[in-house]
C-alpha positions as CSV (number, residue, x, y, z in Angstrom):
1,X,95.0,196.2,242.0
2,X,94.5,192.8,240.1
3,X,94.9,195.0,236.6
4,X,98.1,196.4,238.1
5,X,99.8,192.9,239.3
6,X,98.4,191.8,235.8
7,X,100.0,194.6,233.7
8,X,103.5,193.8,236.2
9,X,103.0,189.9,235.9
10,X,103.2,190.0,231.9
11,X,106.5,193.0,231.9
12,X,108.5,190.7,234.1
13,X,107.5,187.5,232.2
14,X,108.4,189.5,229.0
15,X,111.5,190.7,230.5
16,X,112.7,187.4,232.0
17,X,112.3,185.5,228.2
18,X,114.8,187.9,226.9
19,X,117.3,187.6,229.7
20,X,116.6,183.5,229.7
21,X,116.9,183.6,225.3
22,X,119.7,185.8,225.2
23,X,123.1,184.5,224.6
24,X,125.4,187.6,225.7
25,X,126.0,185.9,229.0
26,X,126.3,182.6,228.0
27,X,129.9,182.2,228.5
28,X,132.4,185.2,230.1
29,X,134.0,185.1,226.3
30,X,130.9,185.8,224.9
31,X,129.8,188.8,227.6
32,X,133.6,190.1,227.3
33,X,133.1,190.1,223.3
34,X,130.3,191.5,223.1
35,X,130.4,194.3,225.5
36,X,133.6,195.1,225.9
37,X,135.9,194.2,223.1
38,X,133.6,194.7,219.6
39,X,131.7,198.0,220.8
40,X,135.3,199.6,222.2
41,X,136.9,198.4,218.5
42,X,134.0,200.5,216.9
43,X,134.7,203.6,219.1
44,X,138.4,203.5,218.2
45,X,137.6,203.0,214.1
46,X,135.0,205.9,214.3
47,X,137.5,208.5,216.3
48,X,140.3,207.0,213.7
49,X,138.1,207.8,210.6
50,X,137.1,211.0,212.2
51,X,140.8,211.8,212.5
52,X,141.6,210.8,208.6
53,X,138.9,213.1,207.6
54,X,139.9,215.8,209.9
55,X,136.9,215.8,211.8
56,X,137.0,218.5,215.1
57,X,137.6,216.7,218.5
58,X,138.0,213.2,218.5
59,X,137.4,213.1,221.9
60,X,133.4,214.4,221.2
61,X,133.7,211.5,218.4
62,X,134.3,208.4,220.7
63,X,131.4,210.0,223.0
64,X,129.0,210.3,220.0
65,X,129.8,207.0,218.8
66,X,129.1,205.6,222.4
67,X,126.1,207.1,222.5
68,X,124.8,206.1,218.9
69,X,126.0,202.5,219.9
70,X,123.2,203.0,222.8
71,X,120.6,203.9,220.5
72,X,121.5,201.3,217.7
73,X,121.7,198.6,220.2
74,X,119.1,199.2,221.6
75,X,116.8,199.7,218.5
76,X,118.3,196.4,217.2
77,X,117.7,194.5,220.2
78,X,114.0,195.2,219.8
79,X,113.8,194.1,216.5
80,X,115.2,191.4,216.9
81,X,112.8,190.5,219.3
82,X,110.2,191.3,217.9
83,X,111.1,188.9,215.2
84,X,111.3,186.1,217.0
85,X,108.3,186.9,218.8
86,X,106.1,186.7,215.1
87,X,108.1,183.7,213.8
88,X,107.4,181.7,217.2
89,X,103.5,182.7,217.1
90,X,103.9,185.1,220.3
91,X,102.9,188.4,218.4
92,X,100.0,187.1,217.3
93,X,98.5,186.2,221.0
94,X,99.6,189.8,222.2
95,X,97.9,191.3,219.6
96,X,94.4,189.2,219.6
97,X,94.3,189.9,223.1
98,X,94.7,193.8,223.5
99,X,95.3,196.2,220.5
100,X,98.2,197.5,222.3
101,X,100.1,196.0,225.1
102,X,102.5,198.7,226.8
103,X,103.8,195.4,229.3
104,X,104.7,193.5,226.1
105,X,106.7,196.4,224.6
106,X,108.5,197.5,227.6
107,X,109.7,193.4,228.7
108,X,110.9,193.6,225.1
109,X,112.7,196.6,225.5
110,X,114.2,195.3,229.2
111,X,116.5,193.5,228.0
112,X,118.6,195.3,224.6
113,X,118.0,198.6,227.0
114,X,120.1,197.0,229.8
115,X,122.9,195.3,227.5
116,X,123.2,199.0,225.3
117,X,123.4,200.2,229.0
118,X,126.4,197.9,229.8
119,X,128.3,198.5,226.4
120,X,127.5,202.5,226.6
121,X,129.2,202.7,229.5
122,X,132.1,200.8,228.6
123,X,132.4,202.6,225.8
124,X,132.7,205.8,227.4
125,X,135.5,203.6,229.5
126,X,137.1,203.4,226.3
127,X,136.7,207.1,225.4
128,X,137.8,208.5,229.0
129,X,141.2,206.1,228.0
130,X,141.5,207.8,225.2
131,X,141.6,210.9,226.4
132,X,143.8,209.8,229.0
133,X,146.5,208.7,226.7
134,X,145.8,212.1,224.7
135,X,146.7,214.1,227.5
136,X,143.4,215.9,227.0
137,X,141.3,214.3,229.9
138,X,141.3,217.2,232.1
139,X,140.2,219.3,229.6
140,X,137.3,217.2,228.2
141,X,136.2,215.8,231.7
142,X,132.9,217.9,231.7
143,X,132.2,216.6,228.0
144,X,132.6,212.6,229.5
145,X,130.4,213.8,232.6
146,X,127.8,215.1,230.2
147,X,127.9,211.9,228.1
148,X,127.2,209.7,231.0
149,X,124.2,211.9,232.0
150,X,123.0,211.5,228.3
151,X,122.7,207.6,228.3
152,X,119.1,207.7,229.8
153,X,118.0,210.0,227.1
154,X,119.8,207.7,224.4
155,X,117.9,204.4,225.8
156,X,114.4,206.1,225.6
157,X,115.5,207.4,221.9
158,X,116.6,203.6,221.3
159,X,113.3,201.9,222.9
160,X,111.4,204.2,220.6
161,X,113.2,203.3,217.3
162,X,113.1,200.0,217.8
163,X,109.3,200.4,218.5
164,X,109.1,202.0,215.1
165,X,111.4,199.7,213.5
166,X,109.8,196.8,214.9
167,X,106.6,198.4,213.5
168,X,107.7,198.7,210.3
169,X,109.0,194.8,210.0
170,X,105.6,193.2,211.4
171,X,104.2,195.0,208.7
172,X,106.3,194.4,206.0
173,X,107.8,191.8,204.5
174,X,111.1,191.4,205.6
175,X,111.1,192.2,209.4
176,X,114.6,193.3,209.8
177,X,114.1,195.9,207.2
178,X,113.6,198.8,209.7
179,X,116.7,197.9,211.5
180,X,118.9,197.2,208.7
181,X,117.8,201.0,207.5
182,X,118.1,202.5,211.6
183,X,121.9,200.7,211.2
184,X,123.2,202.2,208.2
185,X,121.7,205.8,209.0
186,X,122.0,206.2,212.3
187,X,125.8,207.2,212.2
188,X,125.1,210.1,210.1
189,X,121.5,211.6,210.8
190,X,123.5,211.5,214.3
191,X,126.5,213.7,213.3
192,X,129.1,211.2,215.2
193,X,131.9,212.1,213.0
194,X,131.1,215.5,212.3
195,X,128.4,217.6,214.1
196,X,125.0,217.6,212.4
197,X,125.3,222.2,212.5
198,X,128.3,221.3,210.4
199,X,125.6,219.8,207.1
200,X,124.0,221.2,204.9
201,X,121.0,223.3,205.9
202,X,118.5,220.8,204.0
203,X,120.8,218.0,205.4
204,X,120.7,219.3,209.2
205,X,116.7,219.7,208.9
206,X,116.5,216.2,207.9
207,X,118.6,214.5,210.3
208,X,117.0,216.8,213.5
209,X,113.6,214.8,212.8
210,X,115.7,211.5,213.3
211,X,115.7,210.3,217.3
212,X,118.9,210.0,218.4
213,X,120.6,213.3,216.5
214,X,119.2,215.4,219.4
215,X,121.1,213.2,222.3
216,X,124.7,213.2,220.8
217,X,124.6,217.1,219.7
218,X,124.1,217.7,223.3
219,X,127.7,216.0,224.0
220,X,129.2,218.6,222.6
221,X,126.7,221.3,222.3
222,X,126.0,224.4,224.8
223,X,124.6,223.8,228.3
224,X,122.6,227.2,227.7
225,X,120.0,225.2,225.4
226,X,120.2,221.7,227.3
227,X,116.3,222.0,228.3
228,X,115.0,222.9,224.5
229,X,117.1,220.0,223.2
230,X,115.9,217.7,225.5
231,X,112.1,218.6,225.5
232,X,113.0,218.0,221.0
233,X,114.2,215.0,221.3
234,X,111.5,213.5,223.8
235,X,108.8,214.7,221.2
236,X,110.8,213.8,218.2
237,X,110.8,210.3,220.3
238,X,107.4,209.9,221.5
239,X,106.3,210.7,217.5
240,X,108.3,207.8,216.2
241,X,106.9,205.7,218.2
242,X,103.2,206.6,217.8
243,X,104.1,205.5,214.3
244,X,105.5,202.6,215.1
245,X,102.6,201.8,217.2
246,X,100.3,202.6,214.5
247,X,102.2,199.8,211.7
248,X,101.7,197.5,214.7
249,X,98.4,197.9,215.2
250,X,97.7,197.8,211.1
251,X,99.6,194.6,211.2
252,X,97.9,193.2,214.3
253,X,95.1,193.6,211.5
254,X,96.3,191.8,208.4
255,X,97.4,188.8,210.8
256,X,93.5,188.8,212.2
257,X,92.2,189.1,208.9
258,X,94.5,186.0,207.8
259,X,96.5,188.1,204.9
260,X,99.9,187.6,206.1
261,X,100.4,183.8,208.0
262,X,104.2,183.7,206.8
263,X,107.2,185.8,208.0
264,X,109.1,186.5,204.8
């Protein structure tokens, strides 16, 4: 009983710094901003470039980019974080004290999960209006449905790349790295703007080992393989994040040994 109070002392402690360090709330400008007007600008230019290139359906592109915002968001978030967390010292008292702390990772994940949360549904807000104004609503209101069902799915694929970006920034030397890489791939191992079974062969095989690809090619995709995709992109989730956990765990070991005291 103690371990378990213990274990749910240090994820709400963890939790309640990022709410209390955040600055999203911090004025109703600043919430509005970054929520609502920035994400909803970046669904509008992806479904706008989509169009210029031709893509297919730009309604299944503001739904993609919603999603992908989810997963970036909350991959950044995380990073970010976990940043902060070295530079103040904190990392280095979570990792002398257990070699993996599954409280610590999921309080840092609390609070990027629930503000992707808040901008992925707006988003799709901005994508139903789209629609709307298309005079296509009707006909893609199963394809918005299915989107919304999909956000808990893009959070875990989120959490998990930011666990493995995270990872990869501890241990290197820039710790941003990993999420400066997520940010500028994500869009297109994703197939936002067109469908990843419209790449290349070599292309498609590559982007399918990516978390995140799996989530948005079910917005469009058939509801006759939903299970298989799902079960994919859980293991293709859970591997990244072994991975992650495993640059944490050698960087937990250069920071005991003394080899890295310094964040860049």
């Amino acid at each position: 009983m103690f371990k378990r109070t213990n274990f749910l002392y240090r994820l709400n402690s963890t939790a309640k710094i990022g709410w209390s360090s955040s600055i999203t709330f911090a004025t109703v400008g600043t919430a509005l901003s970054t929520l609502v007007i920035v994400p909803g600008l970046s669904v509008l230019f992806s479904v706008l470039l989509g169009r210029d290139l031709s893509a297919p359906d730009p309604v299944r592109i503001a739904c993609a980019s919603a999603l992908a915002s989810v997963v970036l968001g909350v991959a950044a978030g995380v990073v970010a974080r976990a940043a902060t967390d070295r530079w103040l010292g904190v990392f280095e008292q979570v990792c002398t004290a257990r070699r993996f702390d599954a409280a610590y990772w999921l309080g840092v994940s609390a609070m990027p999960a629930l503000l992707a949360l808040i901008t992925g549904i707006t988003n799709l807000g901005v994508a139903t209006a789209y629609a709307g104004f298309g005079g296509s609503l009707e006909g893609n209101l199963s394809m918005l449905v299915r989107s919304v069902t999909l956000l808990p799915l893009a959070l875990m694929a989120g959490i998990c790349l930011g666990v493995f970006a995270a990872g990869l920034g501890l241990y290197l030397s820039d710790p941003y790295l990993g999420g400066t890489i997520l940010g500028a791939l994500l869009p297109i191992s994703a197939g936002v703007i067109v469908p990843i079974n419209a790449y290349p062969a070599w292309l498609a095989a590559l982007c399918s080992l990516i978390p995140g690809g799996w989530t948005v090619a079910l917005v469009g995709g058939s509801s006759e393989v939903v299970d298989s995709t799902v079960v994919t992109e859980v293991l293709v989730c859970v591997l990244w994040s072994l991975a992650g956990l495993v640059l944490v765990h050698a960087a937990a070991r250069r920071i005991r040994s003394g080899a890295r005291t310094n964040l860049l």
